[in-house]
NULORO-150194 format. One record per residue (C-alpha): residue in one letter; x, y, z. Coordinates in steps of 0.02 Angstrom, whole numbers, padded with zeros to 5 digits, always signed. Layout:
<rs>
aXYZ ...
</rs>
This chain:
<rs>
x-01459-02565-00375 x-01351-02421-00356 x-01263-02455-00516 x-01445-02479-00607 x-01476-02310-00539 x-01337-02227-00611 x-01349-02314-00771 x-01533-02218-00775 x-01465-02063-00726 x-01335-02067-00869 x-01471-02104-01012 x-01559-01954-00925 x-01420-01852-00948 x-01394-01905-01133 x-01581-01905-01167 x-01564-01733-01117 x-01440-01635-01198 x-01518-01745-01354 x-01676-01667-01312 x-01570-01496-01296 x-01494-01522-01467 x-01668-01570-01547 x-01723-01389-01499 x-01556-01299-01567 x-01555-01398-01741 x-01697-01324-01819 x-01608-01155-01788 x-01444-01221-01828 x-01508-01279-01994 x-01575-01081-02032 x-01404-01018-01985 x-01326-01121-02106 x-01442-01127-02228 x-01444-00907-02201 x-01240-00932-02242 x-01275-01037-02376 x-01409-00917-02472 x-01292-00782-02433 x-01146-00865-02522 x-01254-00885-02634 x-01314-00724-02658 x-01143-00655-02671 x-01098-00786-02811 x-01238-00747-02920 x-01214-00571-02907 x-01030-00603-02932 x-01067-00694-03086 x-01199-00563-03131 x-01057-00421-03146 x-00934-00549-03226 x-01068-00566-03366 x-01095-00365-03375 x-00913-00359-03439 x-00950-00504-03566 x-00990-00330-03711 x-00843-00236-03699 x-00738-00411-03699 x-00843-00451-03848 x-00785-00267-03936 x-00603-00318-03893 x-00625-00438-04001 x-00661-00601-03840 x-00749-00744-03921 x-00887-00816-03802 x-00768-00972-03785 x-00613-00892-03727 x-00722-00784-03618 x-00837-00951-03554 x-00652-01035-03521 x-00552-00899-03437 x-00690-00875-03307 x-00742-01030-03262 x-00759-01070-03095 x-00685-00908-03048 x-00731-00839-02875 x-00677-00675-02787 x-00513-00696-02681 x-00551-00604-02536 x-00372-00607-02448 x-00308-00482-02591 x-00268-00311-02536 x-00328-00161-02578 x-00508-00236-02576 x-00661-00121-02489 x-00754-00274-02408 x-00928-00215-02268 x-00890-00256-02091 x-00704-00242-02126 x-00576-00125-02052 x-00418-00039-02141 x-00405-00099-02324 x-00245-00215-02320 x-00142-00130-02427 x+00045-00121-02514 x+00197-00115-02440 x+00259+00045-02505 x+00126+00130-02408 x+00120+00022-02238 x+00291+00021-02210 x+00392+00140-02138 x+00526+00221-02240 x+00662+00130-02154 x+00568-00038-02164 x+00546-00015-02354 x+00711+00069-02407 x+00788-00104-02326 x+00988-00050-02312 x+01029-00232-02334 x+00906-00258-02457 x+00981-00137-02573 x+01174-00155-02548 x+01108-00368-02595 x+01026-00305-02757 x+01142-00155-02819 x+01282-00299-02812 x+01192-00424-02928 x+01122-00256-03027 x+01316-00251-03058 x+01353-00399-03126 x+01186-00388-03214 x+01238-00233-03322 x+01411-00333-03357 x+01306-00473-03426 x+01161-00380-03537 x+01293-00227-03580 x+01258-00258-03761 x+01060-00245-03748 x+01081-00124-03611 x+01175-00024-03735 x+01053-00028-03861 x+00913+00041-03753 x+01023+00195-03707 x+01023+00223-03887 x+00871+00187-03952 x+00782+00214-03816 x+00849+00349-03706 x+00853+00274-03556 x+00995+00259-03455 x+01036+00066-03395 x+01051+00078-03217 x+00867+00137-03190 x+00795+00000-03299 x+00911-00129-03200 x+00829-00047-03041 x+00664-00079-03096 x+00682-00249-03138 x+00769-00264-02944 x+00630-00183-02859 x+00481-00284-02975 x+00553-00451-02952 x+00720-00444-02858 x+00783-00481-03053 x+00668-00624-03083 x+00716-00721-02933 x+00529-00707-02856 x+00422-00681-03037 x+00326-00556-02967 x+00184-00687-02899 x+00085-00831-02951 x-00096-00790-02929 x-00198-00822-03090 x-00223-00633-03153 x-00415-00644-03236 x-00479-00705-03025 x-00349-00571-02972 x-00411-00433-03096 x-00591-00485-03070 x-00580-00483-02888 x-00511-00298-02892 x-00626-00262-03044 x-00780-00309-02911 x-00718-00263-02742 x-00574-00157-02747 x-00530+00042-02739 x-00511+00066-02907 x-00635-00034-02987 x-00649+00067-03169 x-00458+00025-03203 x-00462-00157-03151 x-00619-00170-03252 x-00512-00108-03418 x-00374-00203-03355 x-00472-00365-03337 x-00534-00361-03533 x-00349-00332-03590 x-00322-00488-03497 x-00449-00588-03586 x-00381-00527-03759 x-00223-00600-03681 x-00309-00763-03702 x-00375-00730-03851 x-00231-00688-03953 x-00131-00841-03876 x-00003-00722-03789 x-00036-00843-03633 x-00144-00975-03589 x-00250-01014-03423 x-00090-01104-03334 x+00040-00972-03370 x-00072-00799-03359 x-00004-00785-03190 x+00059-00626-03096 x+00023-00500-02938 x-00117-00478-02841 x-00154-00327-02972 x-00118-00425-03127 x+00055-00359-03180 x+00160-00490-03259 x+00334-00525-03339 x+00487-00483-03268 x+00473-00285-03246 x+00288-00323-03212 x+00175-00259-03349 x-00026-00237-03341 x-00102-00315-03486 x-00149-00144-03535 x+00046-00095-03534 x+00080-00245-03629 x+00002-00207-03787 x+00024-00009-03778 x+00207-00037-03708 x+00311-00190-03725 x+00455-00202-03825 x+00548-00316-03951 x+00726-00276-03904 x+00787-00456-03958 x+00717-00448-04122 x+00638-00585-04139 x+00465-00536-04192 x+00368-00546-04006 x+00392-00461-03855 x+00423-00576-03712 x+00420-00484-03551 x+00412-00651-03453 x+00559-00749-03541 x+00689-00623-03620 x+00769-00509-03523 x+00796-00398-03656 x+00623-00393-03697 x+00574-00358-03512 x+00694-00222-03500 x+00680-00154-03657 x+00497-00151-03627 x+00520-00051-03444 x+00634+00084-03530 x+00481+00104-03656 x+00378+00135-03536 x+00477+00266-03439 x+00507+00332-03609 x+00316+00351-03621 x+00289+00405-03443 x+00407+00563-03494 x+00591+00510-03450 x+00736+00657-03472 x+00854+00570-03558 x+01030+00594-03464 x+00932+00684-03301 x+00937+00596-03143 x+00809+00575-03029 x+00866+00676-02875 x+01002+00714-02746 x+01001+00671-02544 x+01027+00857-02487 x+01053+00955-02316 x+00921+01077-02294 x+00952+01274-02198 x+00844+01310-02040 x+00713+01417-02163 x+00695+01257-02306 x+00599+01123-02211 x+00461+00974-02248 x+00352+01128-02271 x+00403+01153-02435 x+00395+00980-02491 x+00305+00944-02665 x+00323+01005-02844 x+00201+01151-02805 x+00368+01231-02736 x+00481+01190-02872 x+00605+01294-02932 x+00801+01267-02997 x+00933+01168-02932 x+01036+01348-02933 x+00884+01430-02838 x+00869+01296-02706 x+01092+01335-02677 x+01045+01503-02662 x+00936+01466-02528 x+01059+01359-02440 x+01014+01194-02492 x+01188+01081-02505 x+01206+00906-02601 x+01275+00803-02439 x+01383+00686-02574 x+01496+00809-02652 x+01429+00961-02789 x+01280+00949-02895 x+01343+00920-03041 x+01355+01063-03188 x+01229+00997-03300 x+01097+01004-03138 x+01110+01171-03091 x+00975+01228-03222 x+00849+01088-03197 x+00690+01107-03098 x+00698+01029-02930 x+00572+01001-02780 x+00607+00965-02589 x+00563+00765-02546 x+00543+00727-02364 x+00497+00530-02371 x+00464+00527-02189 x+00444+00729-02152 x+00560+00767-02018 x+00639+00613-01970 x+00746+00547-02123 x+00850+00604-02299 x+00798+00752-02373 x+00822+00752-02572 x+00792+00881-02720 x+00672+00762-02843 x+00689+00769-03029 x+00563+00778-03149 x+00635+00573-03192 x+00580+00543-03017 x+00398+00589-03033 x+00413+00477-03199 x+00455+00330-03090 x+00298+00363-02982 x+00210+00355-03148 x+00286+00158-03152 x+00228+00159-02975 x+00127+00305-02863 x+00231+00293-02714 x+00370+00413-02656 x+00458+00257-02571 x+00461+00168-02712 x+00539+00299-02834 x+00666+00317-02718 x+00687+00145-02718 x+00696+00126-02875 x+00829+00278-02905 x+00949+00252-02763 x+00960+00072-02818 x+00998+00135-02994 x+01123+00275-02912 x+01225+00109-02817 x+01214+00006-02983 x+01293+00160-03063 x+01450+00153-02947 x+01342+00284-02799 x+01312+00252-02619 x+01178+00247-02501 x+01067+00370-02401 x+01202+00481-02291 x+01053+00528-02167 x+00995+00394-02073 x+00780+00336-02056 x+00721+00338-01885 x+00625+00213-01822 x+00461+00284-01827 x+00277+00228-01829 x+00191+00196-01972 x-00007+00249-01949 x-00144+00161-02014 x-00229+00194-02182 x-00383+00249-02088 x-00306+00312-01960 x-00217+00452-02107 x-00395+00459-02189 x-00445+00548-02026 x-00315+00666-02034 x-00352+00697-02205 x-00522+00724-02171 x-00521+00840-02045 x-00392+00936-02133 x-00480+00962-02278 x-00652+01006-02161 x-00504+01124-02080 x-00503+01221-02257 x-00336+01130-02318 x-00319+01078-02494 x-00298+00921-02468 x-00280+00822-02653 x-00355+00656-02623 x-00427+00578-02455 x-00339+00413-02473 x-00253+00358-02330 x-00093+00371-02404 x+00036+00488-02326 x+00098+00565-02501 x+00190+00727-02533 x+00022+00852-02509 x-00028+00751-02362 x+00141+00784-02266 x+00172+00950-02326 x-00023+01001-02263 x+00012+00922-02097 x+00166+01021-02087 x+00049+01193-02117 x-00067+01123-01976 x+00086+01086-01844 x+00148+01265-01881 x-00020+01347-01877 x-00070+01296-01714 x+00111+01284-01618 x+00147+01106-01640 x+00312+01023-01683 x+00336+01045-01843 x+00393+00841-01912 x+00260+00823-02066 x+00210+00663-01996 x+00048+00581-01965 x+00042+00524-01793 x-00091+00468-01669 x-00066+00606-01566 x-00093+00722-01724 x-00254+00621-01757 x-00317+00659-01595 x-00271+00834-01603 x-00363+00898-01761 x-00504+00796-01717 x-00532+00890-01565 x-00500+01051-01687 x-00629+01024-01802 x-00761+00977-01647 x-00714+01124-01564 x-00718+01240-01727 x-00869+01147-01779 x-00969+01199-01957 x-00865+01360-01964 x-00714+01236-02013 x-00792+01257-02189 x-00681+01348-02308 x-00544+01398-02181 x-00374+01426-02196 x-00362+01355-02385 x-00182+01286-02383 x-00085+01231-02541 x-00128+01063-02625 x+00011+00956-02701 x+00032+00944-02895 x+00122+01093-02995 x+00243+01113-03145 x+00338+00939-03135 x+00195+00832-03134 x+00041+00776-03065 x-00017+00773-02867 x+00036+00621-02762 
</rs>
C-alpha cells in the first residue's frame, strides 16, 4: 500500500507540472511565433531595401539575373562592426580606433614585417622600380601598405562574401550612402565577370585584393603594371602594388616627400598644437625648438609644411606629419594607421623604430569619447565630427578644455575627463551654447580627421 501510494503521488506530480505546462504553451507559442513575425518582419524589409537598389544596379549596367543571383539568399550579418543595431551598446568597431597606440603600433609586429618588406623589395625591385618611375611613388610605402592590408598576402585580407558584407553595411551601418555606392560597384563586379559568387570575397567592408581595394577603387584605381591587359589586384603582385601607388598617386602623394619625423618637442610646443590647423615649416617648427630625435631633418625638409602629431596626446612619440601622411589617411582615416603604414615604410627603407616609448594607457570607449565630444561641442568647442573616434581635433580640443579649467594637460580622453565635463556642462547648463569657440581640426594640408 505504501508503494501504491507513492506511485499516485508521483502521477500527481507529473499530472501537474503537465497541467502547469498546458497553461504556459499557449503563451510560449505567442512568444515564438512574436520572434518568428519579427524575423520576419526584418527579412521582408531587408529584402524590401535590397530591391530599392535593384535601379541604380540596373543604370550600372546589372542585368536582373546577375542581380537575382548575387543576392540570393542573402541575409544581414549582424556580428560585422561598425553596424548601428536598437538595443545595442558601443558600435563594435576597427582596430585602429579601439586599440591603444601601443597595442596597434605592435613593436614586434613591425620589426616581423619590415624584415620580409626587405626581402620583398629584393624580389619585386624590377616592378618596384617601375612604379617609382611611372608612378611616383616611392617603393617602401607601397610595400608598407601591402604589410599593413594583408601582412603581404599571408592573411588575404578576409573571406566574407563582399555583396552580404556590403549589403549589411549598406542597411545597418554608419555610413550607409557609401556602402550603398559601394554595393552596386560590387554587382557590376559580377557583371563584367571580374569575379564570380565563390571568389568575390574580402573584409567586413568589402575591400579586396592584396592592398585591399573597394570595388569602387577598383575600376577608378587599379593598375596594369604587368602588362598583361587586366588588372589583378588579387593574383599579381605587381598589379596589387602598382594599383596601391595609383591610388596614393590619386589621393595626392609628393613624390620624393616623406611622411613625417618622430620629434622632441620644447616646454611651449605641446599636444595643444596638434593638427594641420597649426601647420607651418619644418624650418619654423626648429625655430621654435622642435628637434628630429634621429639625427637632422634632412635639407630637402626644411621648406615643407609640417604639423605636430600626438597619437596618444601626452603619453607617446611626438612627430612633424607630412602632407604624404594625411594622403595615407586618405587610404585609411586613422592617425594609427598612417603611422603604421609610414614607420613600416621608414624600417623597410633601412630606418628604425619609434625612439619614445607608448605607455600603457586606456583606451575609452567609442561612446564613452562621443560624450566628451558632445559636451565639448555644447561647451562652445569646434569640435569637427561627433564620432567617437579620438582623431587629431578631438585631442587637440580636449587639450584646450584641460588647460582652460586647470587640468593636466595629456590630450587624452579619459573616464575621469568624461565625468568632469559632464558635470561642466550640468553646472553651466543652456548658457554652454556658443561658449568658448575653440579651433576645429582641418587646415592647409588637408582635410579634418
Amino acid at each position: 500500500m505504501p508503494k501504491l501510494g507513492a506511485l499516485h503521488q508521483d502521477l500527481f506530480r507529473q499530472s501537474g507540472r503537465w497541467a502547469g505546462l498546458l497553461v504556459w504553451l499557449p503563451l510560449l507559442a505567442a512568444i515564438v511565433l512574436t520572434g518568428d513575425v519579427a524575423r520576419a518582419q526584418g527579412s521582408d524589409a531587408f529584402r524590401q531595401f535590397l530591391e530599392g537598389i535593384w535601379p541604380e544596379a540596373q543604370a550600372a549596367g546589372v542585368s536582373r539575373a546577375t542581380f537575382d543571383a548575387a543576392l540570393r539568399g542573402v541575409e544581414p550579418d549582424l556580428a560585422l562592426p561598425d553596424l548601428v543595431l536598437p538595443g545595442r551598446g558601443d558600435v563594435k568597431g576597427q582596430a585602429e580606433f579601439t586599440k591603444t597606440p601601443a597595442q596597434y603600433l605592435s613593436a614586434a609586429y613591425l620589426a616581423n614585417l619590415s624584415a620580409e618588406g626587405r626581402g620583398l623589395a629584393t624580389r619585386h625591385a624590377v616592378w618596384l622600380n617601375k612604379i617609382e618611375k611611372d608612378i611616383g611613388v616611392q617603393r617602401q610605402f607601397v610595400l608598407a601598405i601591402w604589410g599593413r592590408e594583408t601582412a603581404f598576402g599571408s592573411h588575404g585580407g578576409s573571406n566574407y562574401y563582399i555583396i552580404k558584407a556590403l549589403a549589411t553595411q549598406a542597411y545597418l551601418g554608419r555610413r550607409k550612402d557609401m556602402f550603398r555606392s559601394e554595393l552596386v560597384y560590387a554587382l557590376r563586379m559580377l557583371q563584367d565577370g571580374v569575379r564570380t559568387r565563390d571568389t568575390l570575397t574580402g573584409s567586413w567592408a568589402g575591400a579586396m585584393g592584396l592592398t585591399q581595394f573597394m570595388p569602387s577603387e577598383f575600376y577608378n584605381l587599379a593598375y596594369d603594371l604587368d602588362g598583361d591587359g587586366r588588372a589583378d589586384i588579387w593574383g599579381s603582385v605587381p598589379d596589387a602594388l602598382g594599383s596601391a601607388a595609383n591610388q596614393l598617386r590619386a589621393k595626392g602623394w609628393v613624390p620624393n616627400q616623406s611622411w613625417g619625423y618622430e620629434v622632441r618637442l620644447p616646454k611651449d610646443v605641446s599636444c595643444l598644437l596638434e593638427g594641420p590647423d597649426n601647420t607651418r615649416s619644418v624650418a619654423e617648427w626648429m625655430r621654435l625648438g622642435v628637434e628630429r630625435i634621429a639625427g637632422a631633418f634632412p635639407p630637402q625638409a626644411l621648406d615643407q609644411q609640417a604639423f605636430i602629431l600626438t597619437p596618444a596626446g601626452a603619453y607617446g612619440p611626438a612627430f612633424l606629419a607630412l602632407e604624404n601622411f594625411l594622403v595615407i589617411k586618405r587610404y585609411n582615416m586613422s592617425d594609427l594607421y598612417a603611422l603604421f603604414v609610414g614607420n613600416l615604410g621608414d624600417r623597410i627603407a633601412g630606418g628604425g623604430a619609434f625612439v619614445t616609448p607608448w605607455a600603457d594607457i586606456q583606451q575609452l570607449s567609442g561612446r564613452g569619447i562621443e560624450g566628451i565630444q558632445e559636451k565639448l561641442q555644447a561647451l562652445g568647442y569646434a569640435v569637427a565630427k561627433i564620432d567617437g573616434k579620438a582623431g587629431m581635433n578631438t585631442r587637440a580640443l580636449i587639450g584646450a578644455y584641460q588647460k582652460a579649467n586647470g587640468l593636466k594637460v595629456d590630450c587624452w580622453p579619459t573616464e575621469a575627463l568624461l565625468t568632469h565635463v559632464r558635470a561642466k556642462a550640468a553646472a553651466m547648463g543652456p548658457a554652454v551654447k556658443g561658449a568658448n569657440a575653440a579651433p576645429s581640426g582641418g587646415g592647409a594640408l588637408g582635410q579634418k580627421p
